[in-house]
N, C-alpha and C positions, 0 to 999 in steps of 0.2 A: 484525625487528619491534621489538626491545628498544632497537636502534641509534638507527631514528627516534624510537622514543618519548622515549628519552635527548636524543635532541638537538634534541628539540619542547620540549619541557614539562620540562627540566632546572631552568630558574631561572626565575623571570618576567622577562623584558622590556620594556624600556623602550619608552613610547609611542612612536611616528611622530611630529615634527613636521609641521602643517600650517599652512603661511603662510593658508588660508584660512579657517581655525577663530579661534573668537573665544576671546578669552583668559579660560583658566580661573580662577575663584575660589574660594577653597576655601569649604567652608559654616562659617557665623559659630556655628553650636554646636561643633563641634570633635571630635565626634564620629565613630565609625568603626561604619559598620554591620552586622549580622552580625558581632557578634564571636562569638570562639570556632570560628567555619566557616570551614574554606580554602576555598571551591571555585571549580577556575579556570574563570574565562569568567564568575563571576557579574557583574552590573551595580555600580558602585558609584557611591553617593551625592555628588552633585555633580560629578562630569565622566561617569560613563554608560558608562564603555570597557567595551569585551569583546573578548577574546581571540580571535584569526582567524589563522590558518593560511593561508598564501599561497604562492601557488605559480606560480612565474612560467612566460610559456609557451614563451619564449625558450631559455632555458636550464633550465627545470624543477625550478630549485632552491627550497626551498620555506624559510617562514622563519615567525615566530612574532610578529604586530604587535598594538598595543592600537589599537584605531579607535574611536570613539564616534559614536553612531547619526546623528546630524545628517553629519559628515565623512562616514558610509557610503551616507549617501543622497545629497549631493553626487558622492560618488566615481565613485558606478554609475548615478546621475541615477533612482535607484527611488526612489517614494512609502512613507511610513513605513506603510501595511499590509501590503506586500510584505515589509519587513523584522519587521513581527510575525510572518508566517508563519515564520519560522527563527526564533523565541526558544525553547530551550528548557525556558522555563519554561511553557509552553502545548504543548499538543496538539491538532494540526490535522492533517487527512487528507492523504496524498499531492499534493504539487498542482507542476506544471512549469511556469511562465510563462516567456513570451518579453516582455518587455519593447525599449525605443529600444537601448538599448547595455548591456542582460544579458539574463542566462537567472536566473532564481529557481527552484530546484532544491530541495525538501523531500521525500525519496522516506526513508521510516524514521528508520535513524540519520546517513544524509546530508544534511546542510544547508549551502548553498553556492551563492554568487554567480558564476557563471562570465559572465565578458567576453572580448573578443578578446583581451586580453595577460596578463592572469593568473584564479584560480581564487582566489577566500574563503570558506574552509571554516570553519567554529565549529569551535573550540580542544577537543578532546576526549579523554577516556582511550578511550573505546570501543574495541575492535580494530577494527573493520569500520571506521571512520576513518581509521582510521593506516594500513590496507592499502588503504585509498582514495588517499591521499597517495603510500606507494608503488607504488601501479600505475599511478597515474598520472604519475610522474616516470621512472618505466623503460619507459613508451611514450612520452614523449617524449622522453628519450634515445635513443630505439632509432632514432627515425626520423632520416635525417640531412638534411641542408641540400638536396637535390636533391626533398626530396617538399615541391613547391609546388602547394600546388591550383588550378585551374584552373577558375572558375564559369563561363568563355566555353564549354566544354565541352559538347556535348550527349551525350555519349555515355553512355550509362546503367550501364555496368558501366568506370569508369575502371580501369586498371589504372599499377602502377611496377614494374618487372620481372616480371612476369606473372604475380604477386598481384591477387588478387580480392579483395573483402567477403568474409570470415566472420564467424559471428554469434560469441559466446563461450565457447560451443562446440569451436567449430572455431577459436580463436585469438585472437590481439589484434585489435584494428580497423585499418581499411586505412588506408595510411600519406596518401591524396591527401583524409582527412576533416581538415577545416579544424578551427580549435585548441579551437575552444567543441563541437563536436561529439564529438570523443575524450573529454574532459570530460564531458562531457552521458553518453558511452556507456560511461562506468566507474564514472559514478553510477545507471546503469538495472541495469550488472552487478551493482554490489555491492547494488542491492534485491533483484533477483532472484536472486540468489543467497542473502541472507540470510533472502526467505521460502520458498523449496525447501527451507532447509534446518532452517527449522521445521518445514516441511510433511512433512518424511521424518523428523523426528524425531519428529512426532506420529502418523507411521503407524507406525514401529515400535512406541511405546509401545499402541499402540491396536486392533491386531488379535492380541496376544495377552490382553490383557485383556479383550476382547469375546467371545475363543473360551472363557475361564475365567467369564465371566459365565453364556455359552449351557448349559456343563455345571454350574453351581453357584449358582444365584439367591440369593445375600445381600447385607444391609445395607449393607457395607463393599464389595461389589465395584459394589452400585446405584452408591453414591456417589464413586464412583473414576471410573464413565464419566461420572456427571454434570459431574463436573468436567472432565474431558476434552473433551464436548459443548461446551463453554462456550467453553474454548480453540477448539476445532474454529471456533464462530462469529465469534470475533473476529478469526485469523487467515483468513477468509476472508472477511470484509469488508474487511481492509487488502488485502489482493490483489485484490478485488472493487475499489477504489478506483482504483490502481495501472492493473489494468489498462482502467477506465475512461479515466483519465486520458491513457492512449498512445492509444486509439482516438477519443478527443476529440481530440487534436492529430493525428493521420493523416486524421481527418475534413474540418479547416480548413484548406485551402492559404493562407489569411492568414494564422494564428500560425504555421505552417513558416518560412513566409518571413521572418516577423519575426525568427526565430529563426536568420539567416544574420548576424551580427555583424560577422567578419573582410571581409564583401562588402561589407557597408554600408560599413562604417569606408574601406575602400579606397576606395567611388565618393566617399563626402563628402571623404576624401581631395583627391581627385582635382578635386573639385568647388571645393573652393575654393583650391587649386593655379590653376587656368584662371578663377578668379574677379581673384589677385590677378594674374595674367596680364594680365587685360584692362584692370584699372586700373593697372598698371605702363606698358603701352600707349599707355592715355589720356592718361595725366601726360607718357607721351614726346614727344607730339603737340600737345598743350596746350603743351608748354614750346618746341616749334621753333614753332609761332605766335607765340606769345608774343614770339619773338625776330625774328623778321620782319616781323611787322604786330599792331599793337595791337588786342586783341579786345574786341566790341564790349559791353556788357553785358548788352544785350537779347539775342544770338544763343550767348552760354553758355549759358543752362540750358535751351534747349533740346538743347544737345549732352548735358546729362547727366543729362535726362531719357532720352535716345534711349540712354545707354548703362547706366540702371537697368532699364530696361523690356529690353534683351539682355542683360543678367545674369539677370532675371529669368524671361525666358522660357526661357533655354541654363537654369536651376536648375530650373524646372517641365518642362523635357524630361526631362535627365538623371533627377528624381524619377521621373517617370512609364516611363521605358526601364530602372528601376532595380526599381521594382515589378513591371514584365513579367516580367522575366528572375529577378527572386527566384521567381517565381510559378511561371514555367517549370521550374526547376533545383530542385527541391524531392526529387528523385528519391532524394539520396544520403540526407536526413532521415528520408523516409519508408520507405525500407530499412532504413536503423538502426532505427526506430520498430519495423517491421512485425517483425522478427527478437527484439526483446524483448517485444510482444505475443505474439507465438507462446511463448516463454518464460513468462512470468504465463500466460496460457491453459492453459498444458500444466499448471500449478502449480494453479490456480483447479480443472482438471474431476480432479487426484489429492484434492482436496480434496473435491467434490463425490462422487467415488466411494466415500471414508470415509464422506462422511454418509450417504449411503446405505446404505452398508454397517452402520451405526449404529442408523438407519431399521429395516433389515432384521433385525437385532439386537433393536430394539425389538420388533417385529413379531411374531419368533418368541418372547421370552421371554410378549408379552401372550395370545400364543395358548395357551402350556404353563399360565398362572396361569388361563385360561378352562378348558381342559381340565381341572385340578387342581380349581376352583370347582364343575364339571361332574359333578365325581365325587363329590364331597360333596353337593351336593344331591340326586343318585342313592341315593347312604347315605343321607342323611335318610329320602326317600319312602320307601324300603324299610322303613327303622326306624320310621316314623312306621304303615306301614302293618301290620307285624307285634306294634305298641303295640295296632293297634285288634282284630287278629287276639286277641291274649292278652284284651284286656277284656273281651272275651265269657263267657269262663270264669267272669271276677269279678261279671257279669250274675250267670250260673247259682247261681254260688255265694251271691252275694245273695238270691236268689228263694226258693232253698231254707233259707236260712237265718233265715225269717220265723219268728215263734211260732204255728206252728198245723200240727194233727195230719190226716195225708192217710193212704190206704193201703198206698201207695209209699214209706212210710216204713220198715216191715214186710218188706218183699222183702229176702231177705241178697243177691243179685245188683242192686238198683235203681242204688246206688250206683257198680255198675262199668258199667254199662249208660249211667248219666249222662255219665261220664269220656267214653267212646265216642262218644256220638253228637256230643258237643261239643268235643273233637278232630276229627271228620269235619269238621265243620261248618267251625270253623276254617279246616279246610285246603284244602276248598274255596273260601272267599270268599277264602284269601289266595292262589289259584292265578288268582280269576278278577281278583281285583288285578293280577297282574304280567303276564296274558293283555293286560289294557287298558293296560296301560302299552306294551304291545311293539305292542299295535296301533295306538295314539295315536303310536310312537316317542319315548316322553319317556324310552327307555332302552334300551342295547344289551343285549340279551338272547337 
């Protein structure tokens, strides 16, 4: 990891020349933006470069170029919203296009234009980049010059030496997956792998904090899960996205297909290979008239009309027997797809089982703060009704405490006699209190 990072991001490098690029001019204030800030890959004022990580698919050796955004949309023939989606100075949800001749890849910390002959990854310190680059240069060293893919193929489980598809899990990808699709399937790895391994980091942090929550209800432990809940949501909206995103492409056998580069490239190949064929043809034929008999001017351009109209029509076959067979042959895509949807899925319901389990968490703590409420209003009535129990007394004692002479006054016994009946009395109305209460049930008793 140290080795590529070294030998990525050691120095800055020198732009790419592009014969096709219009000649830079520096800006007439003279000024340098962002001073005081290194940071590499930022945009700079007046030519726009930003640092890309290339990787070719040939030989898999990967290199370190400045491109500026007009050159990168000529290069890969993508519109510049396609190329806002990979700025990282914006944050945009997961999203995979297939576009004419790329794939637009923004899955987390991977952002990267794969085509059929190389990979342009944004310039980064991140690790989960840099082991993007390497895994993907020692799966394609691995593979050797005998694994050519084969799209005439119907056969649904290809194999090269009696290697199968496994998912990544069970291994690298299979050697006969054409160059933009290994690509494509080391960048769905390294998502899925890098939100499992949130996802397991937020489970360990989170079921022992929730079991100290259930036996200890405080301030500091409320606010530990709050925060946790919160994380809980947002990495399962990125995953929630994610795996959107592969179940909307396994949905569309038009963007699959779009998404076959190295077959395109080969039939357009191929296509204007037997285009310039037929006018190499024409001109040979045209020129042995020519040398034999003078041709007439009126009976040429119907001959090249009649040979625009069969280039034309051999170009809207080929187009059309070109989309069949993408259409057809989607099978290895949608196996790749299907085997990292099972991946985010399995991700997405450990997620959803947290919350739940959080839920349930909540659930039990609201019930113990109800029960705790329960008891206290139980102690109230009680106390409220053994308040009206004693008042009685302070009745008695008022009544008798008037200014006026009775003969019950005289009795050396009235006085205890008084105490008595109004203790009885008492304890009767407070027995036939808790009688009603237990009969009403507004208390275990």
């Amino acid at each position: 990891m140290e080795d590529i990072k070294t030998r990525l991001l050691a120095s800055k490098p020198s732009p790419i020349p592009n014969p096709r690029d219009a000649p830079y001019r520096p800006s007439p204030f003279g000024r340098q933006p962002f001073q005081g800030v290194d940071v590499l890959g930022l945009k700079k004022r007046g030519q726009g470069l930003r640092s890309w990580i290339r990787v070719d698919a040939t030989t898999g050796d990967s290199q370190v170029i400045e491109v500026d955004k007009f050159s990168m949309m000529r290069r890969c023939d993508l519109p510049a919203r396609d190329l806002r989606l990979l700025d990282p100075l914006f944050v945009y949800p997961s999203t995979i296009l297939g576009r004419e001749k790329a794939i637009v890849v923004n899955l987390e910390q991977i952002r990267c234009i794969i085509t059929s002959d190389e990979v342009l990854l944004l310039n980064s310190l991140d690790s989960y980049v840099l082991q993007y680059v390497v895994e993907l240069q020692r799966r394609l060293k691995a593979g050797g010059p005998d694994d050519v893919w084969q799209p005439e193929s119907s056969d649904f489980s290809r194999r090269r030496g009696g290697r199968t598809f496994r998912d990544m899990f069970g291994g690298t990808s299979a050697d006969y997956l054409p160059f933009e699709f290994k690509a494509l399937e080391v960048a769905l790895e390294a998502a899925c792998t890098f939100l499992d391994t949130q996802a397991s980091e937020l489970e360990i942090e989170a079921y022992p904090l929730l079991d100290e929550l259930t036996s200890k209800i405080s301030t500091s432990n409320l606010e530990r899960v709050r925060r946790l809940k919160s994380r809980l949501v947002a990495l399962t909206r990125r995953v929630q996205k994610v795996r959107d995103e592969i179940e909307q492409l396994m949905d569309d056998d038009g963007d699959m297909a779009e998404m076959y580069l190295t077959e395109k490239k080969r039939r357009m190949d191929s296509l204007f290979y037997g285009a310039e064929q037929s006018i190499a043809g024409y001109r040979s034929v045209d020129g042995a008239l020519s040398v034999s008999a003078p041709v007439s001017p009126v009976s040429s351009p119907p001959d090249c009309r009649r040979l625009e109209k069969n280039l034309s029509a051999r170009s809207r076959h080929d187009s059309t027997r070109s989309s069949e067979s993408a259409t057809e042959h989607i099978d290895e895509l949608e196996m790749l797809l299907e085997a990292y949807f099972v991946v985010t899925d399995s991700t997405l319901n450990k997620l959803t089982s947290l919350k739940e389990y959080i839920d349930d968490t909540e659930d039990f703590i609201n019930i113990q703060l109800d029960n705790v409420r329960n008891q206290l209003i139980q102690f109230e009535l009680l106390l409220t009704t053994g308040t009206f129990v004693v008042a009685i007394f302070g009745v008695v004692a008022g009544i008798f405490g008037m200014n006026f002479e009775i003969g019950l006054f005289n009795s050396p016994s009235a006085f205890k006699w008084v105490l008595v009946i109004t203790g009885v009395s008492g304890a009767i109305l407070f027995a036939s209190f808790l009688w009603f209460f237990r009969h009403r049930r507004l208390m275990p008793l």
